[in-house]
N, C-alpha and C positions, 0 to 999 in steps of 0.2 A: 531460638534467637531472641536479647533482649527488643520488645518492643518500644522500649524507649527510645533505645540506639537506631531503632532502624527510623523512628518517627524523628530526631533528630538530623538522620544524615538526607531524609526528604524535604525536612526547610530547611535545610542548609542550601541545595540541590535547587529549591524553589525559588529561594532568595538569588542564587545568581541569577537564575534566567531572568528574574523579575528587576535586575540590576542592569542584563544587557537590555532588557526591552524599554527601559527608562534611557540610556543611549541612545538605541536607535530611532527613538521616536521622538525625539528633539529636533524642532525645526523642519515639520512635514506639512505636506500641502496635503488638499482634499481625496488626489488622487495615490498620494507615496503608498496608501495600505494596497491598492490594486496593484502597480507596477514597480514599486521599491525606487524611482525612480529613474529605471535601467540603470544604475552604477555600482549593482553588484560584481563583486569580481569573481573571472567564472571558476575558479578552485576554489574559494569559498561553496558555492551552489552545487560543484561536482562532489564534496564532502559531502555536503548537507544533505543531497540526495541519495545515498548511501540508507543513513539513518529511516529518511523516509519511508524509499523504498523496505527496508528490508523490516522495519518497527517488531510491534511483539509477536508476532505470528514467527518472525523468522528466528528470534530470541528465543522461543520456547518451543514453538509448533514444532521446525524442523526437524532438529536435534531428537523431538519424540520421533519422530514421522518415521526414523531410520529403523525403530523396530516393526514397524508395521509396512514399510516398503522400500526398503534396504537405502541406497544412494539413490533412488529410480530419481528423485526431485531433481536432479543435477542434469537428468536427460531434458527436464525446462531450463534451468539456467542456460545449459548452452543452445537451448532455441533461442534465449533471452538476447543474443549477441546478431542476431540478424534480426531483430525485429528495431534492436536498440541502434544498428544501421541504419535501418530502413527509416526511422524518427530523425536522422541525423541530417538523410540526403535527398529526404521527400517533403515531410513534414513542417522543419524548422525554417526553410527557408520559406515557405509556403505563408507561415507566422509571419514572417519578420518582414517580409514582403510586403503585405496586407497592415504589418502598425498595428497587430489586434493587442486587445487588451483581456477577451475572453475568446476562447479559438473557437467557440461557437457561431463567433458572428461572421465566420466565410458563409455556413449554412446558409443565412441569408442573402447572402448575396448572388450565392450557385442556385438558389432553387425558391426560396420565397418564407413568408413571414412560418409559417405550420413546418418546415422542416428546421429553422434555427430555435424554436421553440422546443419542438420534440428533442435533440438533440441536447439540447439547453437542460431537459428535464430529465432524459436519462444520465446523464452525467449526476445531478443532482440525488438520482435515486441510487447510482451504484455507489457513488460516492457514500453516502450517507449511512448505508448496508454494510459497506467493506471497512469500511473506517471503525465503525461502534462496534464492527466483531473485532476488529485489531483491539481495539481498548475494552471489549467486555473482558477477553482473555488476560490483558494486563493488572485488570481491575480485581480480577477474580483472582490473581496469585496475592497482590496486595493485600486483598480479604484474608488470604489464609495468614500472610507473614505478618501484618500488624494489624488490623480491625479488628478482626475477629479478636486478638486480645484486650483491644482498649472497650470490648462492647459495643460497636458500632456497624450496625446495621449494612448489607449491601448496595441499600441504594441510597444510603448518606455516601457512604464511600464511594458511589458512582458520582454521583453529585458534587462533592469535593473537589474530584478530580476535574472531571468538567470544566467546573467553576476558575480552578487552579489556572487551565490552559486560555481561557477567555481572559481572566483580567491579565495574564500577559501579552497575549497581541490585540488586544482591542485596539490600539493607537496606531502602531506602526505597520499592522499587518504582514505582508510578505516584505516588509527590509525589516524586522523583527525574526522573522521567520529561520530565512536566511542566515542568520547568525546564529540563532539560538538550536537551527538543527546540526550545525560546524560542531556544536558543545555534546550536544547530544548522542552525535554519530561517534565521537571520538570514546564518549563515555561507553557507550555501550559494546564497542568494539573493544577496545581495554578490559572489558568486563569478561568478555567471550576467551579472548588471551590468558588473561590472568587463569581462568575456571580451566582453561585446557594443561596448563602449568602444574596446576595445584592437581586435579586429578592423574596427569601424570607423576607426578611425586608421588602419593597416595600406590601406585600403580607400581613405584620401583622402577622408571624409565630415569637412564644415565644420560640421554642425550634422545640429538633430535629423531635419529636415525630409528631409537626406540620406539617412539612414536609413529612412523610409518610404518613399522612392521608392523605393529600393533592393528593400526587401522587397516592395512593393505591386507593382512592376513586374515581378518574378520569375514563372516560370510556376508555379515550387513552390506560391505562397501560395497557392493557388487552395484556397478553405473546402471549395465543397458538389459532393458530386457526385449527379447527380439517376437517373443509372442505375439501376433499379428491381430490374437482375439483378447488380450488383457490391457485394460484400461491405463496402465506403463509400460505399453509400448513404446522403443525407442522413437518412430517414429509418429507417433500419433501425442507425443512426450514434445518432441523438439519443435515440430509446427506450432504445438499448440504454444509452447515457450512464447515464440516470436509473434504467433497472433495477439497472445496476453497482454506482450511485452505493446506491441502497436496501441492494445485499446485503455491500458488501465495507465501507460506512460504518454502516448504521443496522441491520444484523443482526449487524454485524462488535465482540465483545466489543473487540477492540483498540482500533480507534475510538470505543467510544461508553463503554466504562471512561474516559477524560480527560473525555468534558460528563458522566459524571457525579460527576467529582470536585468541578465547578459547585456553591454553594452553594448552588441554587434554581433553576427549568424556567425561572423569567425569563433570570437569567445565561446557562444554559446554550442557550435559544435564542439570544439576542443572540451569543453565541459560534459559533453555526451561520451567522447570515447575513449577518457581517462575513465569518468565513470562506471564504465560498463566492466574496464577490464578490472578496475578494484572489485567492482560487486562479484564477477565470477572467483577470485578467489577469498572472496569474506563466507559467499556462500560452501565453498566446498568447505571452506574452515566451520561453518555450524554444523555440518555436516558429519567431520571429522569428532567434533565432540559428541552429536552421538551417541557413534560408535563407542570413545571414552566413556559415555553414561553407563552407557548399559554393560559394560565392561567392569566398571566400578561395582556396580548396585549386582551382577553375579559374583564379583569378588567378595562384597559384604554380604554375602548373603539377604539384599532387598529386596523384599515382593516387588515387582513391577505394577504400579496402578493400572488398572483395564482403562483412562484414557493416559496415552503416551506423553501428553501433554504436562502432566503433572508430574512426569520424571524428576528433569531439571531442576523445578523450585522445592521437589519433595527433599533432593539430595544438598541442594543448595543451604536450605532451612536446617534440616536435621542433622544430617550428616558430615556435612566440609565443615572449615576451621569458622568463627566467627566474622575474620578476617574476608574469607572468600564469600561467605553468606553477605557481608558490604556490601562488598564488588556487585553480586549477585543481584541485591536490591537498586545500587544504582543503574547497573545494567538495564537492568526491567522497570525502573522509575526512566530512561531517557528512552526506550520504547516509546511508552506511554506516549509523550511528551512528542517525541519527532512524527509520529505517525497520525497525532489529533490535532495538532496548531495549524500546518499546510494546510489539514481538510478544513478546520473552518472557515480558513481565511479562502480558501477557494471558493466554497462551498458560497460564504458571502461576496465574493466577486460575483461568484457568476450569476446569482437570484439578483445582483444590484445591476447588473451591467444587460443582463440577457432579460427579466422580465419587467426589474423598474425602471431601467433606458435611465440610467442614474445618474448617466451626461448630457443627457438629452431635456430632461424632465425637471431639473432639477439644478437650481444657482449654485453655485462653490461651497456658499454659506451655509448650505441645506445639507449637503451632500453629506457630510457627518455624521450627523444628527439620525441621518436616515441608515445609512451604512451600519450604527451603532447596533439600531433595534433589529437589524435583520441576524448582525453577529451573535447579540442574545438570543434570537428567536431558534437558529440553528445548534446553539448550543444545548438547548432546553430539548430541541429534536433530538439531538444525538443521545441524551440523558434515556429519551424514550425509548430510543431504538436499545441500545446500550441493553435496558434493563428484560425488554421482550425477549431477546438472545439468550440472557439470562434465565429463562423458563423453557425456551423452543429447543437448545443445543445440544445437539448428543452426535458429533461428531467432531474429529480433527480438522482444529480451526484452519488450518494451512488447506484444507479441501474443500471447506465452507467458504471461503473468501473467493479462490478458484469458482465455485460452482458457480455461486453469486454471480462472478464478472460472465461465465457465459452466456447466461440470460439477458441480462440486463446492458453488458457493453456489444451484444450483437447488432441493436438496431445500429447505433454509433457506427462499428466497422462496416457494414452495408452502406451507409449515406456516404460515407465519407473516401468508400471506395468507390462509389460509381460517381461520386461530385471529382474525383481526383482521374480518371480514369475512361472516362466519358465526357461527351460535351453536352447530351442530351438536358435538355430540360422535363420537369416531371408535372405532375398533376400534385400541386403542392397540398390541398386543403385534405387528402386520402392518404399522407404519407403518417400523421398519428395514428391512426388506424391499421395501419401495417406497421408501423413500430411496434403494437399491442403484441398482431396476430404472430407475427415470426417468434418472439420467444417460445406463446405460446405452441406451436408448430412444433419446433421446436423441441421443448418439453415430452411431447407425444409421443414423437421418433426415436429421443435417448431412453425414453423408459423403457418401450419396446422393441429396443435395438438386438437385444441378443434373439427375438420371435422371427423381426421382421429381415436380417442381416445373418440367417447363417452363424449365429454363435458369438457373431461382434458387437463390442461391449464398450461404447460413447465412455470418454472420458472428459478430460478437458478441452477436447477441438467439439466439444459440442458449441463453445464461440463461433466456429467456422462455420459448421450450418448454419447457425444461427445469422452468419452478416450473409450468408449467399440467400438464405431465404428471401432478407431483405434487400439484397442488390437483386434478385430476381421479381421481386414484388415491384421495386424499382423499373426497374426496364419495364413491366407491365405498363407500368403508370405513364411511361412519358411519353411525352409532347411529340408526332412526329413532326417535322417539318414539312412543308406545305410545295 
């Protein structure tokens, strides 16, 4: 692929966003980059969340994933459908109730200053984790299809990128965000469509019908596995969906900052369960291609790379028309892009709003100034994280992200289900302390689950121990009444 062309159709790409974010960030107050104003409209933010959610992990990871575990990923999406309820009719009005501005700060109010803290900073830490693996993976295709040609080093090229997503929401924040992931989602969704087209052409499919057999007749497609000891279990697959869907969506400031920039709990549900049901089928559609991939690359006789990940861009770059190799790059350049602007700008809401009381502490006139340096400061983090991924990774990123949120969004699901679920008050100054312990707990039990369990083999509900550890460390703690 020429690397001219592909470094042209990136500032091209660049240049709009940097056009909508010069729009939307005209005429903003101190607060517009936290809460967009509430005047987002909620089809807008149901789009935009789309992109978010599904960024390059689902652009590339999936699609690999199907050789190495057939459709099993789809036994989470449809767990995804009861958790993305459960955010809809417990959660959001719980928000919108409260006026929050980071949904951290119920913590404080259920249980005291040491659990909105803790809270505060696991959010901060999965975020930070899950995000720089979403963008080490996009970074590292980019590497192959244009850096690496022009001589530029991987971690200029991390840093570019970075750079790229900061100076466009530094001003407007989330009513930036909001729009510019509308663009994003759309792009990259187009991209997905078009590569399933062109590879069915490639493939000699007359119509759509060809395409189903195609996929339906595949051994890959096979949805459920009912093995009760394999870590794709249908059922240990679809809870852990909906657990996922609870901590990395409806506990997740980055996510639930866009429905509350909704003008009202009505909007912002109706934005919840249009959303939910597009995302189930965008996911079977990555899904769907696949099966196409791998379909192709035995019809061409391609080696398969030993990571499944590198399918996609391997076929994209070399193999498809120049045309689809575009598509392909814009595809994975609005990745990039919808999956790292939310996180900063969360990431800086909530370090401003949850540890520097940024309304609190701070005149209107100040408030910028300060917001600014934390927005660099997280950027410069993600650069670090980004590039450590880059030395540590030898597995499929789609499972890496997963593992991550178990550990890390456990304590979150424990507080937040015994502050919602209980009326008990807790022994607040010992709840960091058991935020630590439960992961690591944790930890212990999935390693030595097939020793300690009879042959059963922790998968992704290792989240779910993980919050019971901590809603059980919980109940230790509290307060009886008198």
């Amino acid at each position: 692929m020429n690397s001219q062309l592909v470094l042209l159709v990136i500032c091209c790409y660049f240049l709009l966003l940097y056009l909508i974010s010069y729009f939307t960030s005209r005429k903003i107050s101190a607060d517009t980059f936290f809460t967009g104003d509430r005047q987002s409209p909620w089809f807008l933010v149901a789009f935009g969340m789309i992109g978010a959610s599904l960024s390059g992990v689902t652009f590339i990871s999936v699609p690999g994933e199907v050789g190495n575990t057939n459709f099993f990923y789809f036994q989470v999406v449809l767990g995804y459908t009861l958790g993305y309820f459960t955010i809809a009719k417990v959660l959001l009005p719980l928000y919108y109730r409260l006026n929050l501005v980071s949904i951290y700060s119920y913590l404080d109010d259920r249980f005291g200053f040491w659990s909105y803290k803790t809270g505060a900073f696991f959010f901060i830490l999965s975020r930070t984790l899950g995000s720089s693996i979403r963008v080490f993976l996009v970074a590292s295709v980019l590497q192959l299809i244009l850096f690496d040609s022009l001589g530029i080093p991987f971690w200029v090229s991390v840093l570019i990128t970075v750079g790229l997503i900061w100076l466009y929401t530094h001003r407007g924040g989330i009513k930036t965000v909001v729009w510019t992931d509308t663009l994003q989602t759309f792009f990259m969704l187009a991209a997905v469509v078009v590569c399933v087209i062109m590879v069915g052409n490639e493939l000699n499919f007359e119509g759509v019908s060809d395409y189903f057999k195609a996929v339906s007749n595949d051994p890959r497609s096979k949805i459920f596995n009912w093995d009760w000891k394999a870590g794709t279990n249908f059922f240990k697959q679809f809870i852990s969906g909906a657990f996922i869907t609870i901590v990395m969506t409806g506990l997740d400031q980055d996510m639930m900052q866009k429905n509350l920039t909704c003008k009202n709990i009505g909007e912002a549900q109706k934005n919840m369960f249009w959303f939910t049901t597009i995302l189930v089928f965008v996911n079977l559609l990555f899904l769907a291609l696949g099966v196409l991939l791998f379909l192709y690359a035995e019809t061409q006789g391609v080696q398969i790379p030993a990571k499944t990940d590198e399918l996609f861009p391997l076929l994209a770059t070399e193999y498809f028309s120049p045309f689809a190799g575009i598509i392909f790059v814009l595809g994975i350049t609005a990745a990039a892009y919808s999956s790292a602007d939310s996180t900063l700008t969360a990431l800086t809401t909530s370090f401003c709003i949850d540890f520097l009381e940024i309304e609190k502490r701070y005149p209107a006139e100040k408030r910028i100034s300060v917001r600014k340096k934390v927005h660099i400061a997280f950027t410069f983090v993600m650069f670090l994280v980004i590039m450590a991924f880059h030395w540590l990774n030898n597995q499929s990123v789609i499972n890496s992200v997963f593992v991550i949120a178990g550990y890390t969004y456990g304590p979150l699901l424990g507080l937040y289900s015994f502050g919602l679920f209980t009326k008990w008050k807790v022994k607040d100054k010992f709840v960091p302390y058991l935020a630590v312990f439960a992961p690591v707990l944790t930890f212990a039990i999935a390693s030595n689950s097939e020793k300690l369990f009879w042959g059963y083999k922790f998968g992704f509900e290792a989240l779910i121990l993980n919050g019971l550890i901590m809603y059980a460390g919980l109940y230790l703690l509290r307060i009886k009444r008198s």
